[in-house]
C-alpha positions in Angstrom: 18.5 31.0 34.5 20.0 29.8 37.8 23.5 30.0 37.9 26.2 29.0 41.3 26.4 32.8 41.3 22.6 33.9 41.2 22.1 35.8 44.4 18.2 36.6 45.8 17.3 39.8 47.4 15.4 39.7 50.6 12.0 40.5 48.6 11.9 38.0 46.1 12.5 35.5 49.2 9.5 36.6 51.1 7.3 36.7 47.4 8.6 33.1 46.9 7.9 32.0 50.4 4.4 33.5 50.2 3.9 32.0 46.7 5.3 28.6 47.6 3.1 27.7 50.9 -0.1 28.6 49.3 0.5 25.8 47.0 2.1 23.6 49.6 -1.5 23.9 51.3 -3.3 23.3 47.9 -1.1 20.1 47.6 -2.2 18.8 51.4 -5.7 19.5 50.5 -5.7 17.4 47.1 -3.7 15.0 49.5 -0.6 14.9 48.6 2.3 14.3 50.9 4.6 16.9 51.7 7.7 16.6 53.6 7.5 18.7 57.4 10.6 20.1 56.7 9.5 21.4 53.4 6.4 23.3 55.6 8.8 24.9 57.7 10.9 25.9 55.4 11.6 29.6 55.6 12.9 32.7 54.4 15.4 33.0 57.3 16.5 29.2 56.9 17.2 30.7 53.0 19.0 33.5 53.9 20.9 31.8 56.7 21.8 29.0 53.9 22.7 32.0 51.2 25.4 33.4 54.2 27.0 30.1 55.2 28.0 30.0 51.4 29.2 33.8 50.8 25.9 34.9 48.8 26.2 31.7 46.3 23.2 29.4 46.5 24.5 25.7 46.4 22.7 22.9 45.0 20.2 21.6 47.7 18.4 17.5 48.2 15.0 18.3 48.4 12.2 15.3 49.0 9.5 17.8 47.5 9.7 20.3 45.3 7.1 22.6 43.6 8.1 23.0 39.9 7.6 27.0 39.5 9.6 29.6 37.6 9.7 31.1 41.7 10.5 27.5 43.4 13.7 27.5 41.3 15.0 31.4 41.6 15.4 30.6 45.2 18.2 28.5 44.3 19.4 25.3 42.3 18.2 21.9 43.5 18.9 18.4 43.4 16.2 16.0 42.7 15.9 12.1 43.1 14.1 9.3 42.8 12.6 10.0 46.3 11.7 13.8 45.2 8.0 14.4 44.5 7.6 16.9 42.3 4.5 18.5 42.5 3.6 20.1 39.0 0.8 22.8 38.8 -0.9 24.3 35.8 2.3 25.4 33.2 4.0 25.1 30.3 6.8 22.6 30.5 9.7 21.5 27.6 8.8 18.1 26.7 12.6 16.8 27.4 12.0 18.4 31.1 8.7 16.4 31.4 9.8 12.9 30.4 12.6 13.6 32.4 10.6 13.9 35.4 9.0 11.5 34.5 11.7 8.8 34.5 13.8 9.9 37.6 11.0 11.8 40.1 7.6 11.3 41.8 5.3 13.6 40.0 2.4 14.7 40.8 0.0 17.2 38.6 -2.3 19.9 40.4 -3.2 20.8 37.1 -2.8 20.6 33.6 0.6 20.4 31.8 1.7 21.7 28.4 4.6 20.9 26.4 6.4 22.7 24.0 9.3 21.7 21.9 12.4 22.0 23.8 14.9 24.5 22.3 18.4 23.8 23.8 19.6 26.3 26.4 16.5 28.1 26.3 14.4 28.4 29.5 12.5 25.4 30.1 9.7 26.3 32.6 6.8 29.3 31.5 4.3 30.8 33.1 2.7 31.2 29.6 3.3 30.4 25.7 4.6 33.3 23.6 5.4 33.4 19.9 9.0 32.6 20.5 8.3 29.2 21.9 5.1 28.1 19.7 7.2 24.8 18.6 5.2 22.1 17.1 6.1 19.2 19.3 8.0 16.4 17.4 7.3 13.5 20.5 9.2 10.4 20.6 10.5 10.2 24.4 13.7 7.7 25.0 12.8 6.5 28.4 13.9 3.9 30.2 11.4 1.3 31.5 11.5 1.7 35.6 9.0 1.7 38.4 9.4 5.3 38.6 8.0 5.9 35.1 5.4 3.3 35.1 3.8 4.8 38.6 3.8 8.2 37.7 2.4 7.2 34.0 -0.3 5.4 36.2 -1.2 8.3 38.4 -1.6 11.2 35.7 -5.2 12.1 35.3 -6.3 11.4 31.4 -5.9 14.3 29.2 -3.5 16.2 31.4 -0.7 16.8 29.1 -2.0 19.2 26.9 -0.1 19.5 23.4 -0.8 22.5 21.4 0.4 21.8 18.2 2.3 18.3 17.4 4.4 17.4 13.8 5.0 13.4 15.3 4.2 11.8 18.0 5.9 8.0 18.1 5.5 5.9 21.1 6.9 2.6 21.4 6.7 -0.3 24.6 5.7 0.9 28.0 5.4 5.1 26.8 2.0 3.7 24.9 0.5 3.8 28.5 1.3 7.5 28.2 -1.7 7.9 24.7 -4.6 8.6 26.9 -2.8 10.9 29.3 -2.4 13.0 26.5 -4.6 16.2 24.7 -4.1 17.2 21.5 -5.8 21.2 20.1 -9.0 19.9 18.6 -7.2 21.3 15.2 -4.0 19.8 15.4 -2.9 18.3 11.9 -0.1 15.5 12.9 2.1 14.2 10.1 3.3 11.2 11.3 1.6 8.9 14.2 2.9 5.8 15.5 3.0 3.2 18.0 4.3 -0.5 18.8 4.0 -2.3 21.6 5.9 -5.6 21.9 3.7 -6.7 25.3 0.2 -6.7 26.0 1.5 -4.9 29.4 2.2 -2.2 27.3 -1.4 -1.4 26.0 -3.2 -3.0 28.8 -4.1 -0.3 30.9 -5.9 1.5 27.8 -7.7 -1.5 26.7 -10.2 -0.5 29.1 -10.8 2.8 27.4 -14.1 3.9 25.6 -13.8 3.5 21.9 -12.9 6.3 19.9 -12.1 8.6 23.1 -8.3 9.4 22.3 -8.7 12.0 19.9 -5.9 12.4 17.5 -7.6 15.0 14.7 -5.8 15.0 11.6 -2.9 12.3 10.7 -1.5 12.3 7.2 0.3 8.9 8.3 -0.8 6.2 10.6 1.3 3.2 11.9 0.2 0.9 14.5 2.5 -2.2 15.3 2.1 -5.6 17.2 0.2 -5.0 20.4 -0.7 -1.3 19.8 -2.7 -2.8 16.9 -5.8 -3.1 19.9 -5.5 0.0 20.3 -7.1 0.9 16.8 -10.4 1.2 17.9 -9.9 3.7 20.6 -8.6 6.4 18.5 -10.4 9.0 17.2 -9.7 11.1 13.8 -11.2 13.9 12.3 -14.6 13.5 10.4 -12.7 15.3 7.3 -9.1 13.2 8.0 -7.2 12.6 5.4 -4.5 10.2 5.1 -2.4 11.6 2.8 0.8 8.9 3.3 -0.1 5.6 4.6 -2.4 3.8 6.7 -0.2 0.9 8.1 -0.6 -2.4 10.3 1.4 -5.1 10.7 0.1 -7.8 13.1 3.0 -10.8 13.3 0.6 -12.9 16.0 -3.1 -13.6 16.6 -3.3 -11.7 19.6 -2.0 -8.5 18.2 -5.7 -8.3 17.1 -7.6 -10.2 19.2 -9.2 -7.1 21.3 -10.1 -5.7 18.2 -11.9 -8.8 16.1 -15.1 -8.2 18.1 -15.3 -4.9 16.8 -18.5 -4.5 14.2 -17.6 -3.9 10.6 -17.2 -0.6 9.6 -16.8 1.1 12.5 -13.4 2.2 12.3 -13.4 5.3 11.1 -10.3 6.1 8.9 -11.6 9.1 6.3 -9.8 9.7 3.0 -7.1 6.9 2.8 -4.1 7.3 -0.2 -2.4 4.2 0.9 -3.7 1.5 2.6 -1.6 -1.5 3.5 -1.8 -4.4 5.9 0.1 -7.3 7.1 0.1 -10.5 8.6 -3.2 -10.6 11.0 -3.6 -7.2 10.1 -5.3 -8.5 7.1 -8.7 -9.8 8.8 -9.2 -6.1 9.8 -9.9 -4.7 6.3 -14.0 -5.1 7.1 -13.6 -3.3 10.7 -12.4 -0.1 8.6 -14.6 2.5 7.0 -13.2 4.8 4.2 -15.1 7.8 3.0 -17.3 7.8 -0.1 -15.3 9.8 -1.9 -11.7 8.2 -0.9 -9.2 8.1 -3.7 -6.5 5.4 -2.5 -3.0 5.8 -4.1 -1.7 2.3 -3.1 -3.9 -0.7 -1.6 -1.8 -3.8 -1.1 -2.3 -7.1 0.8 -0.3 -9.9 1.7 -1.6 -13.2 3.5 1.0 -16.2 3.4 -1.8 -18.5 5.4 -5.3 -18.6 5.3 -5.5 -17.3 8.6 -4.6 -14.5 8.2 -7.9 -13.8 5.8 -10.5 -15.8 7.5 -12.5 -12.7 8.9 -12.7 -11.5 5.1 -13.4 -14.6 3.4 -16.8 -14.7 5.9 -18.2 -10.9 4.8 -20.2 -11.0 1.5 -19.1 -10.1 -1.6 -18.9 -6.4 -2.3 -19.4 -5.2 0.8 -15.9 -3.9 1.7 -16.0 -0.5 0.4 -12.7 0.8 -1.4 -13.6 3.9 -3.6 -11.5 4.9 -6.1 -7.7 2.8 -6.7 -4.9 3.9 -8.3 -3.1 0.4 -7.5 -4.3 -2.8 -6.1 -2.4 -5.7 -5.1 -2.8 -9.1 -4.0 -0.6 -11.9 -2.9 -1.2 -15.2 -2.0 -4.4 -15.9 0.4 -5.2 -12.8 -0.2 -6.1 -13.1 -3.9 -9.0 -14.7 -2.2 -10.3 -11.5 -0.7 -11.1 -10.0 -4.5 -14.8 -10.5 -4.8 -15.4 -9.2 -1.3 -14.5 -6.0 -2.2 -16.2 -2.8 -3.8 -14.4 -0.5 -6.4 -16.5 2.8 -7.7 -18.6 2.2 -10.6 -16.2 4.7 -12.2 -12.6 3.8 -11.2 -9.8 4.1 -13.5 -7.2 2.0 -11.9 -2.9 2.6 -12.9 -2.1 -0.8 -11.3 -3.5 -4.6 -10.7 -1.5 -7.3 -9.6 -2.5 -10.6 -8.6 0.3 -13.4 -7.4 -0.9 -16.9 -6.5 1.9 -18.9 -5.5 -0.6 -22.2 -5.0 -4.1 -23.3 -6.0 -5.9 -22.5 -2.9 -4.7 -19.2 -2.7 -7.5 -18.5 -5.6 -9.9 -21.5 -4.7 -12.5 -19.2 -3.4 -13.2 -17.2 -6.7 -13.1 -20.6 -9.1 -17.1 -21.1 -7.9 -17.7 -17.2 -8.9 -19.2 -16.0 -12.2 -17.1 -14.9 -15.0 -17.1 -11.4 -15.4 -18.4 -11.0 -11.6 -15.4 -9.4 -10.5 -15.6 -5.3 -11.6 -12.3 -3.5 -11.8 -13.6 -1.1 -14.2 -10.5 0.9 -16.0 -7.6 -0.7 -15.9 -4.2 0.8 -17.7 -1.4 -1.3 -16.5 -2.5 -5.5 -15.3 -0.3 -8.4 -14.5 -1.5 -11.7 -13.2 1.3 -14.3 -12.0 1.1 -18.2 -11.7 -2.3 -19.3 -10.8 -4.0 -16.2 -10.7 -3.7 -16.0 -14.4 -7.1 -18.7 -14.1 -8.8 -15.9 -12.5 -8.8 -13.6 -15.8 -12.4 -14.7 -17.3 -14.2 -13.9 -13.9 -12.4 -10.1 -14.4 -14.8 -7.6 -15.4 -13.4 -4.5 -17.4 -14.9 -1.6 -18.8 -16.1 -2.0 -22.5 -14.0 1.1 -23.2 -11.3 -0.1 -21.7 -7.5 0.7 -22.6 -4.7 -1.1 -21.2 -1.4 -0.1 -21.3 0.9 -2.9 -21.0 -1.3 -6.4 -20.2 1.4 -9.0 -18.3 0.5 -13.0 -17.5 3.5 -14.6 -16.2 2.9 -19.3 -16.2 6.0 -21.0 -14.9 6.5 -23.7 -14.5 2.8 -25.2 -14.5 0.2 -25.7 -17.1 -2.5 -25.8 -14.6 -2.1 -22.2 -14.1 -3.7 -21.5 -17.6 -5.8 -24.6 -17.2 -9.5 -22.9 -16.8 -8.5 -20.8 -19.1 -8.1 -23.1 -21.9 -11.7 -24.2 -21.3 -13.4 -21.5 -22.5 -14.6 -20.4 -25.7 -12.3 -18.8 -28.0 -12.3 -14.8 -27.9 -14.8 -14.7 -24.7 -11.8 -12.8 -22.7 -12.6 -8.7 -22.9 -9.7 -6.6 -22.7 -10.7 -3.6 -24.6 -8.1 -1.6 -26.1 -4.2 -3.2 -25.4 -1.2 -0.9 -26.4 1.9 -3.7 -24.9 1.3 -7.4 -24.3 3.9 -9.9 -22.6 3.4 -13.4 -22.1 5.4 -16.1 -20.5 5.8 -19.8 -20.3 2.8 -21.7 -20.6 0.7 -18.2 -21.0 1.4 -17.7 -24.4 -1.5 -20.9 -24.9 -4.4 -18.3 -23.8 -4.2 -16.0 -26.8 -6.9 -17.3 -29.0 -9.3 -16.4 -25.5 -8.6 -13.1 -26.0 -10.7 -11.0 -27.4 -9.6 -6.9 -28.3 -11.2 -4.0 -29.4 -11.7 -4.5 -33.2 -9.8 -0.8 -33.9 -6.9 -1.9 -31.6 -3.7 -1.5 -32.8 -1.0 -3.1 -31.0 2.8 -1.5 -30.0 4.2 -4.7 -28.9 3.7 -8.3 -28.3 6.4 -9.9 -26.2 6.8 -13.3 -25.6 9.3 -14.8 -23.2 10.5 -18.2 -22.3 8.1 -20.7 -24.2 9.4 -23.8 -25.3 8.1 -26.9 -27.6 6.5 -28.5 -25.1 4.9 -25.7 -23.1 2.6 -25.4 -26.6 -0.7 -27.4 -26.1 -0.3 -30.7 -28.2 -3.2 -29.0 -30.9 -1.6 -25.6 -30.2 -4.9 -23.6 -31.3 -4.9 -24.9 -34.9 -1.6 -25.9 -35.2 -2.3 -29.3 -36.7 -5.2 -28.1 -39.2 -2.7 -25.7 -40.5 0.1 -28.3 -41.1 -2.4 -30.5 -43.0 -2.8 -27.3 -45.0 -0.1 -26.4 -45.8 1.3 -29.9 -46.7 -1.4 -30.3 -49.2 -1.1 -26.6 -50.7 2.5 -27.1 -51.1 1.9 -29.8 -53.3 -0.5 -27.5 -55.5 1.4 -24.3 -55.1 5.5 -25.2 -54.8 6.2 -21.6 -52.4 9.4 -20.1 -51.7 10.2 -18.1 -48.9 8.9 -14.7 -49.3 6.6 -15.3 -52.6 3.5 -13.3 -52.3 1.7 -15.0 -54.3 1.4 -18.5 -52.0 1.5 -16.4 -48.6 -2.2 -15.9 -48.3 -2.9 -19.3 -49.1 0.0 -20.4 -46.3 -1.3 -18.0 -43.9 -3.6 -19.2 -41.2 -6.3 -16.8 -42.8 -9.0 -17.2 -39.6 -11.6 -14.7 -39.2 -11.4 -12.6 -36.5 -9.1 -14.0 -33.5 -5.3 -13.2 -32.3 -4.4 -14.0 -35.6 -6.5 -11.0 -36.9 -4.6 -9.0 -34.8 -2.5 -5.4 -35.7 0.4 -5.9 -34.1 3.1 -3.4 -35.0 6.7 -5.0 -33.2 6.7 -8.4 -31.6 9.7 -9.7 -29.7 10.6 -13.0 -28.6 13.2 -14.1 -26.0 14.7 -17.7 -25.2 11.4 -19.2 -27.2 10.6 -21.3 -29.9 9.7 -20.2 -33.6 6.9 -22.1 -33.2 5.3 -20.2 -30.3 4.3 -17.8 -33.1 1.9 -20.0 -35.3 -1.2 -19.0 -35.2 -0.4 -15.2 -33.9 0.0 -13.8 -37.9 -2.0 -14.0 -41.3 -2.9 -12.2 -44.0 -5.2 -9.9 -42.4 -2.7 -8.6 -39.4 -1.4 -5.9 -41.7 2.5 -5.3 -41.9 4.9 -5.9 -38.9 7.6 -3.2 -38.2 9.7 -5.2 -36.3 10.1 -9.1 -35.6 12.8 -9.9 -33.1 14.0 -13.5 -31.7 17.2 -13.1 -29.1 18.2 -16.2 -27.1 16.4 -18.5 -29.5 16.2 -22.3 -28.7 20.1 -23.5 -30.2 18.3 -26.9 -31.4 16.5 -24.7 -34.0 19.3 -22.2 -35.2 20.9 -25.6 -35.7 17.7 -27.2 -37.2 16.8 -27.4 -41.2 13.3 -26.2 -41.6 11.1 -28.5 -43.9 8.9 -26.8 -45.9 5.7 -27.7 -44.0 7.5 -26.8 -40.6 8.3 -22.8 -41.6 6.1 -20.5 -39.5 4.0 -17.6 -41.4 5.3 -14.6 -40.5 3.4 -12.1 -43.0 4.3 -9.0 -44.6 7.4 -6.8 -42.7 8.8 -3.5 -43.0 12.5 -2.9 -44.0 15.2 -3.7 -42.0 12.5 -4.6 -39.6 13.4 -8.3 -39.1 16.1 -9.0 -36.4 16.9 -12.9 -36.2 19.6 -15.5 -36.6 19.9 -16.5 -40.8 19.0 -20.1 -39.8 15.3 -19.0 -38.5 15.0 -16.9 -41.2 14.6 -20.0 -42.5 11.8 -20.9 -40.8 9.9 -17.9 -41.8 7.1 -17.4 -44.4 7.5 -13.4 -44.9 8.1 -10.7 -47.3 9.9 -7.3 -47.1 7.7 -4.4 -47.8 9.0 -0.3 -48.3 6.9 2.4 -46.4 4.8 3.2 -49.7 3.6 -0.2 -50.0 2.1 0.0 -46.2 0.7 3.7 -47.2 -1.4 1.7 -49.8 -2.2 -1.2 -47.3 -3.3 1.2 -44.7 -5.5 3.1 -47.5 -6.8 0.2 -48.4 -7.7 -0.8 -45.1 -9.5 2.3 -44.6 -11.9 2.1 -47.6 -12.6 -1.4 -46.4 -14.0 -0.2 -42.7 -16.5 2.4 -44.4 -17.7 -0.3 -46.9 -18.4 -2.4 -43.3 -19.9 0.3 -41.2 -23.4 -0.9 -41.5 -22.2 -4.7 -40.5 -23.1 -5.5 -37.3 -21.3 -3.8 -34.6 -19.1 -5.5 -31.5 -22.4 -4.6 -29.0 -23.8 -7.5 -31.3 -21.3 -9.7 -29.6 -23.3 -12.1 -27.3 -20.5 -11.1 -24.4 -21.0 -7.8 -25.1 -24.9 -8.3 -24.7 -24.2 -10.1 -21.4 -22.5 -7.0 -19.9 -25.0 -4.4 -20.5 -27.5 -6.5 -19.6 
């Protein structure tokens, strides 16, 4: 380390001098310029300098310097923007480099390699030992000036040679610094990014050969803006895996215009676990190309105008390969986009979640098939607003189980509107464990069709009022008629078993033939739950209204207005007195459900040679 008190022996200033004008010649035959002053430089000059100075060596203005471990044991120097600094092959600390960079002229006669730079530690080797093999964390702070942007400009590709990097971020005018660079042909990089807020800033690689900047493996991936272009130039591993995220965000049209020429599926991206684009970044999803086998943690996509989806909405349906998907999410325009792409015949999705905020942002899958649209397994679903009108064209598995189903309609009845057009129990879901519906979706039940050994936890219904009930609210009016008539005949009283099968709805098959174990209502009306509970849906253990509607806990119940409610466990209902009112029920102890559920039992053997749900003609329809 050179210090104001190093001191250099005679020898080492003839070695040096030797050393140093062989590669001063090197650098006039690769045509470099180097300062006459610098060629005559010599070791009596040195020693005549080291004298006038009492043995210390001062700091000396040079306009040329040759960056050796030698050079600099002669003596400490000052370097400036008119210093060229001639670099031959060596290993470098990165912070020395970009320094260079940003205040000199440099010029390589060779190739340079970085290594992490460690504080006070020497900066400059002839070679790497174990004691310096740093993995490279690269995100140079440089300023913007001429200097930088020439030398940038005059460094051969591929000449900064990095052996081993952890991150390498690159933002504005250090983009231009990606194809000067050379990674080990094994180097594993956990986090890549760059953004580029001007086209200046990637312009000079546009030019490049696709796929020539070779990156290996990235566990995450994040282009920005203008660097988006750049996309096609990269190059991963055949066996990359993208452990974290694959990430684009594109705010304007030309952040990917460079790139929309590219054929589809020739972006090679491996194994992807997360997936997620944005803005104009969207219209890319056919350029990529996942592997067979990719299992994708997280796919989500978000397209507030139709532009942003156009590319998509033109490939054909199915042919933008996904793999396997834990979670899938659309929103708005981009909802569109579903029946363009391909999940694996076997995929066992966590997540799906659809939100369209308007009518056109589902327009292009109203003309589709129902049960076109395979999602195979699904455990956890949730359709918002219009979307909820997509459900018939959904195709699940027939052994499907579904943890918690979710349709969310407020404030418009034309987002259940197709739905109410179709025939009743024509809607597969399989097996479903939790069920929430709001607003105006609480109207789609009788569509719904479940697997005849389900056995629901909970059925939640939230925010339904009077007038969000269709005006024949599935049978609503038949049942009134009813029930006015077999009042008449059969005087009832709240809880009296004898009259409660007759007042039931009694339907075969349908929501009402559902097992339900807990349902829960919030800020709704009483009457949201005719038609959910007869004599066949087996004993509730909990019914609870909070919030309920204050005209009703206000309201005196005529006889032919009270809601059926069914048999009910102990201490299982939870409501206001005055809606207790309203309800047709009766209170049953745990050895009266042992004998229903007994009974219940005998009654499936005695029906095991009826015929079986594959009879169904939608069941048909899907094997065939």
């Amino acid at each position: 380390e050179i210090t104001p008190n190093t001191t250099v022996s005679d020898i080492e200033m003839e070695l040096l001098d030797v050393k140093r004008r062989e590669i001063l010649r090197d650098m006039g035959r690769r045509g470099v310029h180097v300062a006459p002053e610098h060629l005559e430089e010599t070791t009596e000059r040195r020693r005549l300098e080291q004298s006038e100075n009492s043995g210390t060596i001062q700091p000396r203005l040079v306009d040329s310097l040759v960056l050796t471990i030698a050079e600099l044991s002669a003596g400490p120097v000052l370097l400036g923007p008119e210093t060229t600094v001639y670099l031959p092959d060596m290993w470098l600390s990165d912070a020395l480099f970009f320094r260079l960079l940003e205040k000199t002229k440099v010029v390589l006669g060779g190739t340079v390699s970085l290594f992490k730079h460690l504080g006070r530690k020497k900066c400059i080797r002839e070679g790497m030992d174990v004691e310096y093999e740093e993995e490279v964390r690269l995100s140079p702070a440089i300023k913007n000036n001429t200097l930088f942007r020439e030398n940038v400009a005059g460094l051969p590709d591929k000449s900064i040679y990095l052996w081993g990097v952890k991150s390498l971020t690159l933002k504005d005018h250090t983009v231009n610094l990606l194809p000067k660079l050379k990674l080990h042909e094994d180097n594993e990089t956990e986090e890549f990014s760059l953004d580029a807020e001007l086209g200046e800033h990637v312009s000079s690689i546009l030019g490049a050969k696709d796929s020539s900047i070779w990156l290996g493996k990235v566990r995450k991936l994040r282009l920005e803006r203008h660097a988006i272009n750049l996309l096609p130039k990269l190059k991963l591993h055949e066996d990359n895996v993208l452990e974290e995220e694959f990430w684009l965000d594109a705010e304007l049209g030309e952040h990917v215009s460079s790139i929309l020429g590219t054929g589809n599926g020739t972006i090679w991206l491996g194994k992807v676990k997360s997936l997620k684009l944005n803005h104009f970044a969207v219209n890319l999803l056919p350029l990529l190309k996942l592997h067979e086998d990719s299992v994708m943690e997280e796919f989500g996509l978000d397209a507030k105008k139709e532009e942003y989806v156009s590319s998509i909405l033109s490939a054909g349906d199915r042919s933008i390969w996904l793999g396997r998907v834990k979670s899938l999410k659309l929103y708005n325009h981009a909802v569109n986009t579903l029946p363009k792409l391909k999940l694996h015949e076997d995929n066992v999705m966590e997540y799906f979640w659809l939100h369209a905020r308007q009518r056109e942002h589902i327009s292009e899958i109203f003309v589709k098939k129902d049960n076109s649209i395979w999602l195979g397994k699904v455990k956890k679903l949730e359709l918002w607003n219009y979307a909820i009108n997509l459900l018939p064209k959904l195709w699940l598995h027939e052994d499907n189980v579904m943890e918690y189903f979710w349709l969310s309609g407020w404030p418009k009845r034309e987002y259940i509107s197709e739905i109410l057009v179709k025939k009743d129990s024509s809607i597969w879901l399989g097996k479903v464990k939790s069920l929430r519906l709001e607003w105006y979706a609480v109207n789609i039940l009788p569509k719904l069709w479940l697997h005849e050994d389900n056995v629901m936890d909970s059925l939640v219904i939230v925010g339904v009022n009077r007038y969000m009930l269709q005006e024949d609210y599935w049978i609503l009016n038949k049942i009134k008629t009813a029930r006015s008539a077999l009042e008449v005949l059969f005087p009832s009283k709240t809880g009296d078993s004898q009259t409660e099968q007759l007042l039931g709805p009694g339907m075969d098959g349908g929501c009402c033939g559902w097992k339900i174990k807990q349902i829960k209502m919030d800020r709704s009306t009483v009457y949201a739950l005719r038609g959910i509970r007869s004599d066949k849906s087996g004993v509730l253990d909990r019914f609870e209204l909070t919030n309920p509607k204050e005209e009703e806990v206000k309201k005196i119940f005529r006889s032919d207005e009270r809601v059926y409610l069914g048999k009910i466990k102990q201490n299982g209902l939870i409501v206001p007195p005055s809606i207790k009112e309203a309800l047709i029920y009766t209170l049953v102890d745990e050895e009266d459900v042992d004998s229903d559920c007994r009974a219940e039992e005998l009654s499936k053997e005695a029906l095991l040679q009826s015929p079986s749900e594959a009879d169904h003609p939608f069941i048909k329809k899907r094997h065939l």
